[in-house]
N, C-alpha and C positions, 0 to 999 in steps of 0.2 A: 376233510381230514388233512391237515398237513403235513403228516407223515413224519419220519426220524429226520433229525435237525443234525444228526453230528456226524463230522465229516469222517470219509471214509479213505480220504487222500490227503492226510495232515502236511502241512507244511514241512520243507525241507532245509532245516538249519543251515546257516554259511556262520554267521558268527551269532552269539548268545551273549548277552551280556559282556560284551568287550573281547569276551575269547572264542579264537577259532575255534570252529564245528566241520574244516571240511578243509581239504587237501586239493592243489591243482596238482591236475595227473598230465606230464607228458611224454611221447614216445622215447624209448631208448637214445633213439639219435632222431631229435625233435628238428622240423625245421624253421628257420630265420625268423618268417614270419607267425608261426605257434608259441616259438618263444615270447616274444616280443609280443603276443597278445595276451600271453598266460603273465609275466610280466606288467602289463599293464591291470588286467584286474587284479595280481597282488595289491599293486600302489595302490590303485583307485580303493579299492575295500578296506585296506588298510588307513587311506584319508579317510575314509569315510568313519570308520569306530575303531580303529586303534588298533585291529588283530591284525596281525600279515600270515596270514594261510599259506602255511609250509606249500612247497614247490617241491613234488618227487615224481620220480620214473616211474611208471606203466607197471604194475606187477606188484609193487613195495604196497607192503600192510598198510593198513590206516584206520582208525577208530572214527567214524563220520561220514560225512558225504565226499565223496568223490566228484570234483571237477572237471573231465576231460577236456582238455585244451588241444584241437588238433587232433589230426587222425594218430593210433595208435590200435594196439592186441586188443585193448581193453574196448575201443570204440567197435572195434570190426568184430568183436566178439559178441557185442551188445548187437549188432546188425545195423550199424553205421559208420562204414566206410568214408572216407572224405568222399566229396564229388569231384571230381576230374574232368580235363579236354576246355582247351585255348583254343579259339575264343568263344568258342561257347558253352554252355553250360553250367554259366559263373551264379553259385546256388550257395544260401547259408542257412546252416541246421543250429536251432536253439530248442534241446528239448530234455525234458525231465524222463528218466526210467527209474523209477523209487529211488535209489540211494544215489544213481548217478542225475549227474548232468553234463547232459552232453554240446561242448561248443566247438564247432570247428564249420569249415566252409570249403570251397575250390582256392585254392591259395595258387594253381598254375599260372603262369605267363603275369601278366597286371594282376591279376584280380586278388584281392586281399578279401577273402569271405573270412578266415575263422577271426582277424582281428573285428568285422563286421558283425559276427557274431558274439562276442565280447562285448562289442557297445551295446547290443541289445540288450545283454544281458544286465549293463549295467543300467541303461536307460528304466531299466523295469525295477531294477531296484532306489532308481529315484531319480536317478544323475542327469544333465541335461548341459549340452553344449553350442553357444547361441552365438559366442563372439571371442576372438584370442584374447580378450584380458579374463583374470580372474572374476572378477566382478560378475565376466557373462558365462563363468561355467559353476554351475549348480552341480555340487558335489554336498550333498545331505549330510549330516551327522548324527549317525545311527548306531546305536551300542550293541541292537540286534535287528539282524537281516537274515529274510529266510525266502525262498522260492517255493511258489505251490503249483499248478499244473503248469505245462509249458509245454507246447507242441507243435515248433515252425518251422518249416523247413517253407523258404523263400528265395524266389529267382526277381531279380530287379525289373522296372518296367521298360527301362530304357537302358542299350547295351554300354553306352558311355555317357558318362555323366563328368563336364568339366566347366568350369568357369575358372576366371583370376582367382577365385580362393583355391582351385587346387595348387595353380605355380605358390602364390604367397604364402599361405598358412596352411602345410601338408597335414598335418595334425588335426587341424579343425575339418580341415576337407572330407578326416577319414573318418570323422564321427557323424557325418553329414553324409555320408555313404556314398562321397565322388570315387571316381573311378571308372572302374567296368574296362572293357577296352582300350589300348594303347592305342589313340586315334589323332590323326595330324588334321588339322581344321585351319586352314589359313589362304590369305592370299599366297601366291605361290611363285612370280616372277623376279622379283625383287629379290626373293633366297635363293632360285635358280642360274639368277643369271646376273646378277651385281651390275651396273653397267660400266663401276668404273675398274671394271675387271676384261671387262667382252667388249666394250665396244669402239675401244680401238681397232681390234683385230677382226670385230665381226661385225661394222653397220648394218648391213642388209640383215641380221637376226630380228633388229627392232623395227616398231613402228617406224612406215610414213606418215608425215602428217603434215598439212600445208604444203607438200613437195620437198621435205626434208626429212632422213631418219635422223629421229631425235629421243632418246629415252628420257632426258633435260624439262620435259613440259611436265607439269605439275603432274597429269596422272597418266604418266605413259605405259604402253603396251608392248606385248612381242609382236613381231611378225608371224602370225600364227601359222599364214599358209608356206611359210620355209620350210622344207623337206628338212633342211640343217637343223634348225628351233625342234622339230618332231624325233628326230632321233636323239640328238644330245639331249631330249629331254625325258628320254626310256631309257639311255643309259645313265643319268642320275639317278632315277628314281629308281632303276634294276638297283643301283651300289645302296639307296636308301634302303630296299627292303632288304637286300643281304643283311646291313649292317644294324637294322635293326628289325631281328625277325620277330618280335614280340608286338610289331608297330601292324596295326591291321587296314590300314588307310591311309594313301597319301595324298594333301592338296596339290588342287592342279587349277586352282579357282584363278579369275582374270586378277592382276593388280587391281588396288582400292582404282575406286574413281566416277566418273561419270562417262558417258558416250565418247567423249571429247580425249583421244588418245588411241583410240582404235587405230588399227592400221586400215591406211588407203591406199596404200597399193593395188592393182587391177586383180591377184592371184585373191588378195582379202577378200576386194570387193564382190568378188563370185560366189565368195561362202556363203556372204548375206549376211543377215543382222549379227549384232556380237552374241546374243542367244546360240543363233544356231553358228556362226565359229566358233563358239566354244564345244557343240556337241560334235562339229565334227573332227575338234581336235584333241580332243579328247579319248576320243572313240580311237583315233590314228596311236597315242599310246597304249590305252588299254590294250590293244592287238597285238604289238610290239612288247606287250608285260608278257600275256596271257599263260605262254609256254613255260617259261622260270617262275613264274607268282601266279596260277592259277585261281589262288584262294584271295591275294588281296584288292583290293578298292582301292580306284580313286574318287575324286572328289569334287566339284563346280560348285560356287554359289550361284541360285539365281538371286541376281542383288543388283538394283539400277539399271545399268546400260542392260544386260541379259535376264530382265525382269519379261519383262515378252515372251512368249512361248514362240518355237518354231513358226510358221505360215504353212508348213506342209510337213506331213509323217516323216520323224527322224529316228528310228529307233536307235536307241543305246543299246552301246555295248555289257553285258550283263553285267561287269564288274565297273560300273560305275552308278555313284552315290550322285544325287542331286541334291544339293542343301538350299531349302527355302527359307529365304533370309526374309523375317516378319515387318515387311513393307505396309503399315496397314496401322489403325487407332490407336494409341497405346491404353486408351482406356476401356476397350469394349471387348467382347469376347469375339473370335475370328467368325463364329457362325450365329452372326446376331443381324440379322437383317439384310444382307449379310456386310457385317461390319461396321453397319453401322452411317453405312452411307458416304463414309468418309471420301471415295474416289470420284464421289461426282459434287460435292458439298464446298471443296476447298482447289486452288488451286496451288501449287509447290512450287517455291525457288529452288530446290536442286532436285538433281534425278529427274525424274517425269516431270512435266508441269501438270498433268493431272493425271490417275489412269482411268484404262479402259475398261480393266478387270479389276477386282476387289482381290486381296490378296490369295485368299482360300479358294475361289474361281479359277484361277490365273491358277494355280498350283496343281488343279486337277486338271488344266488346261494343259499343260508340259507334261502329267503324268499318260494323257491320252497320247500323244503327239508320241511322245518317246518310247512307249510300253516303257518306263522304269522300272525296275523291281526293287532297287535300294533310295530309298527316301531319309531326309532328315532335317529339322526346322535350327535356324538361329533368330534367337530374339535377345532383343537388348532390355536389358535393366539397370540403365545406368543414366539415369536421369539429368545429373550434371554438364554430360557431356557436352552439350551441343551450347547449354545456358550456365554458368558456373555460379550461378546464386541457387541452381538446385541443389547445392552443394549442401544447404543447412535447411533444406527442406523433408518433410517425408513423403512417399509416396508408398502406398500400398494398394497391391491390385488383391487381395484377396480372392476371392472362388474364381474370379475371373482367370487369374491364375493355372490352376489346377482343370478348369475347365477347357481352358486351351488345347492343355498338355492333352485331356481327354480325346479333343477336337484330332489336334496335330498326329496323337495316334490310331484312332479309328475313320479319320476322313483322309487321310495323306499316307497312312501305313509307315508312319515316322519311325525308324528305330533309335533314334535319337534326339536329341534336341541341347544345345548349346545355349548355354544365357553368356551374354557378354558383360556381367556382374562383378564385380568384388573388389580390392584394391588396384586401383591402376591410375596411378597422374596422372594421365592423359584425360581422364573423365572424371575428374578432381575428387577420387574416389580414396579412403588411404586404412590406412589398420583402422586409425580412428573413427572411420565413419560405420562402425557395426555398430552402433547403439542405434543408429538410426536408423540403417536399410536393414537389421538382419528379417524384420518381418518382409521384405520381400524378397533378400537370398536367399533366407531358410526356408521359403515355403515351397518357393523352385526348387533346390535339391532336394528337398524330403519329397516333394511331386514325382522328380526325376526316378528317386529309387522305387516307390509304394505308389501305388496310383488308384488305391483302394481306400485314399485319406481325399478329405475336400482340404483347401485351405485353414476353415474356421475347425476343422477336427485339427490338424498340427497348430495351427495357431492357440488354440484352448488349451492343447494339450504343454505347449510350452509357456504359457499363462500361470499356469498351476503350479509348475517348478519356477519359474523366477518369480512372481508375486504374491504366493501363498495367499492371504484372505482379500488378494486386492485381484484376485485372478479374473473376477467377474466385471469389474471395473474396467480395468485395461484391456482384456478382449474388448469389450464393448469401445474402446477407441479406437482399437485398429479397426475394428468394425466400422467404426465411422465413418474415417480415413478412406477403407474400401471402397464406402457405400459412396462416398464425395465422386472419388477418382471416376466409377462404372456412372455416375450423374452427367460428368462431364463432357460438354460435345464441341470443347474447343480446340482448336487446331494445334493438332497432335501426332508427329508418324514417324515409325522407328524407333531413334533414340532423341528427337525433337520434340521437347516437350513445350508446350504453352507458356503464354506471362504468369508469373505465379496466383496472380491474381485472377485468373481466368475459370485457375483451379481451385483457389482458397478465395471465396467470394465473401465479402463480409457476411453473407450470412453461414458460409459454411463455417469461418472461424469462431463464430458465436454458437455454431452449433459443438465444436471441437470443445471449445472453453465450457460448456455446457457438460458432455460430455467425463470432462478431466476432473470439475469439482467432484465428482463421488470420489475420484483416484484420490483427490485432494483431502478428503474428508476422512479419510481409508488411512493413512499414514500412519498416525498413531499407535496399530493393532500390529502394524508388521515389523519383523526382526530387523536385524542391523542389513544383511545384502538386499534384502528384498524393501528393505526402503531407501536405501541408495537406489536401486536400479528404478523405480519407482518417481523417486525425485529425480535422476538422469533424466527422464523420460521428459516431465514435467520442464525441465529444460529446455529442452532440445524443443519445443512445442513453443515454449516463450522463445526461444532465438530465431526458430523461423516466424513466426508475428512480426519480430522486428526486422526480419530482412524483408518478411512481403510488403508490410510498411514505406520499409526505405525504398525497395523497388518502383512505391507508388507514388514518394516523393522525387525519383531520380529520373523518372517516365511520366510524370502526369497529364504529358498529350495520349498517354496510349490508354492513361485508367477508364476504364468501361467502353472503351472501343468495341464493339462488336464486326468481324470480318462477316459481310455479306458472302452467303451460299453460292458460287459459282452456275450460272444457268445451261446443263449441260445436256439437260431434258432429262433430268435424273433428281430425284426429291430425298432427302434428310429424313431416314424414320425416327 
């Protein structure tokens, strides 16, 4: 028996036939950011079919559905109050009660929940945001849009979620749901202490090194065990957190670099590795915070020279973060073998010449040694950096991706995680290059916030708004793409990525070309953006062909080189 078929929860009109059905409601004296989302889904609904849904105050009449934007009488009276309390607790509610809908979020300190809530809502109603041009924001055209059940209230997976597209493209960043936390992630000497500010007046702050202090050597250090460097560097960071009390962490990580800049001084040399003088210098500020900033964090990377874990129990001070910086495959998932074998497989020109531990080993290596309680991972997605012809190539890590993220936070207790992604010169990355990388920014951020999505569910999912009938095509190449990259077991670490040819082997680009003919074949059925973006795509596929080409005519002592396995007593799974 299959029982009554007609629904008992009818849909809930927003626009009908080109004219509004329904009213955004906000409070009497709304705030900055409620405006400004209630705002935004006027415009966007009104792009979308042409109605712009009247904008009134909390109480005012209205014939249709009621939009709540932000907390107000009418939300708290339905029994939802905004959520509340910086920095935690940053939560967003999208939900239906018969006539209303209700959107709002914690909007204190950082956190922009009810605009968060707003793109959900438009996200459901079709819309989809992939890249800053027009081209990659799918905004549907719809004469009538309506909502039918809806019942989310959602706390993010990860408390800060940032890369270069938050600095460059704030807009895009906020529909990608960056944010969370005001958090400072950086090298930290170089903004503290300028040298061509201090070190006139203060040589003995900076490294020895060869028997000279010198800040001048390509990656120099402080003098870590100065009593001087330890205090002026608690009363910086006291004036940081005064002056930005919203900011929940401040870096204290060593200058970029390699071993080569450490101080050698005799007070250094008794620390012991730059590992553990950065734990004990660290620990000397956190102590020196503790009383005025109780609540905030600092911050280290473990990253090259302080890749090594302690020799002997160091515990940290409670208010500091360790950020594990992802030293390790870039094609393989961190708990694959584990990783793949890569630290006994290869030997490295910078940083280590080989390691001892795998990166995920090593990280629960410094979580034993330390007791940490505050963990968090940076990895790189920015392929070009190290090779600038990845520059017109694609890379996509698909599930591997998202499975990290899984890794990173139930084996490391990560509250965060940092991609080093999106616009930045430096790693020949620019506006221009989202046609190419957004399948592997957008599936990190959307990882970053939902961690209840694999890669190929966001990826599918943004498939079906930019390609309409070619959605099953094009997944199926980034699919490929994925499947190529998790193939590959060529030497690969951090943000050093392989010859391109290592990774696009002739047979993988006959499988890719394979692959594209259905996209190819597919053209004809799809509208005007979705066969632009389509043929974009299609592009960008044929111009890296001709850079891995030209790469093979510009290197042909290297084409099919294979680098022999390092014999380290240790085997390649």
């Amino acid at each position: 028996m299959v029982g009554n078929r007609s629904s008992v929860y009818p849909d809930l009109p927003l626009v009908q036939d080109g004219a509004a059905c329904a009213a955004l409601v906000l409070a009497e004296n709304p705030t900055e950011k409620a405006r400004l989302a209630a705002e935004d889904l006027r415009d966007t609904i009104e792009q979308m079919s042409g109605a712009r849904l009247p904008l009134i105050e909390a109480g005012t009449a209205f014939e249709g559905a009621r939009i709540l934007v932000g907390e107000s009488r009418e939300t708290v009276a339905l029994g939802y109050p905004a959520p509340h309390g910086y920095p935690e607790n940053e939560r967003v509610i999208l939900c239906r009660k018969g006539n209303f809908l209700i959107v709002l979020g914690n909007d204190d300190g950082a956190f922009t929940g009810t605009q968060f809530a707003a793109t959900m809502l438009l996200e459901r109603l079709g819309c989809g945001w992939y890249g800053p041009e027009e081209l990659w924001q799918v905004i549907p055209r719809k004469k009538t849009l309506s909502v039918g059940y809806l019942n989310i209230e959602q706390t993010p997976r990860f408390t800060c979620r940032q890369t270069h597209v938050s600095r460059r493209n704030r807009d895009l960043a906020l529909r990608w749901y960056m944010g969370g936390c005001d958090t400072q992630i950086d090298h930290a000497y170089y903004r503290l202490f300028p040298r061509e500010q201090y070190f006139a007046a203060h040589p003995e702050w900076y490294c020895l090194v060869d028997g000279k202090r010198n800040p001048y050597i390509e990656w120099w250090q402080m003098c870590y065990s100065n009593p001087e460097v330890v205090q002026e560097t608690i009363r910086k960071i006291d004036a940081y957190f005064t002056e930005n009390p919203s900011c929940t962490q401040a870096a204290l990580s060593a200058n970029d670099g390699y071993f080569k800049g450490f101080c050698e001084c005799e007070e250094c040399r008794r620390l012991g590795t730059p590992g553990e003088t950065m734990v004990w210098f660290v620990n000397q500020v956190a102590r020196g915070l503790e009383e005025r900033h109780p609540d905030k964090r600092l911050m280290f990377f473990i990253y090259f020279p302080t890749y090594d874990p302690p020799r002997r129990k160091m515990p940290l001070h409670k208010n500091v973060t360790l950020m594990f910086c992802k030293e390790s495959c870039m094609f393989h998932a961190v708990d694959s073998g584990p990783d793949c074998g890569y630290h006994v497989r290869y030997e490295y020109d910078f940083g280590h010449t080989y390691y001892t531990l795998p990166f995920l080993e090593n990280a629960r290596k410094w979580i034993e040694r330390t007791d940490c309680r505050h963990t968090a991972v940076w990895d790189w997605y920015c392929p070009a950096a190290a090779n600038p012809v990845w520059k017109d190539l694609p890379w996509v890590q698909g599930d591997v991706a998202t499975r990290n993220q899984l890794c990173f936070e139930r084996e490391l207790g990560a509250e965060y995680v940092y991609y080093d992604q999106g616009p930045a010169e430096a790693f020949h990355d620019t506006e221009a290059s989202y046609p190419l990388r957004w399948p592997l920014w957008y599936v990190a951020a959307r990882g970053m916030w939902d961690g209840r999505q694999t890669a190929s569910q966001i990826l599918m999912d943004a498939c079906k708004k930019l390609f309409g009938p070619a959605a099953d095509a094009m997944f199926a190449y980034y699919s490929c793409l994925a499947d190529i990259s998790q193939d590959c077991h060529a030497k690969g670490l951090a943000w050093h990525m392989p010859e391109p040819y290592e990774l696009y082997t002739p047979e993988a680009v006959c499988r890719v070309d394979r692959t594209l003919s259905a996209v190819q074949a597919l053209l004809p059925q799809l509208n005007g953006d979705e066969r632009r973006r389509a043929e974009n795509q299609l592009a960008l596929w044929q111009r890296a062909k001709e850079a891995i080409a030209g790469y093979r005519t510009a290197y042909p002592e290297e084409t099919g080189r294979q680098e022999a396995p390092a014999d380290r007593g240790g085997s390649a799974s």
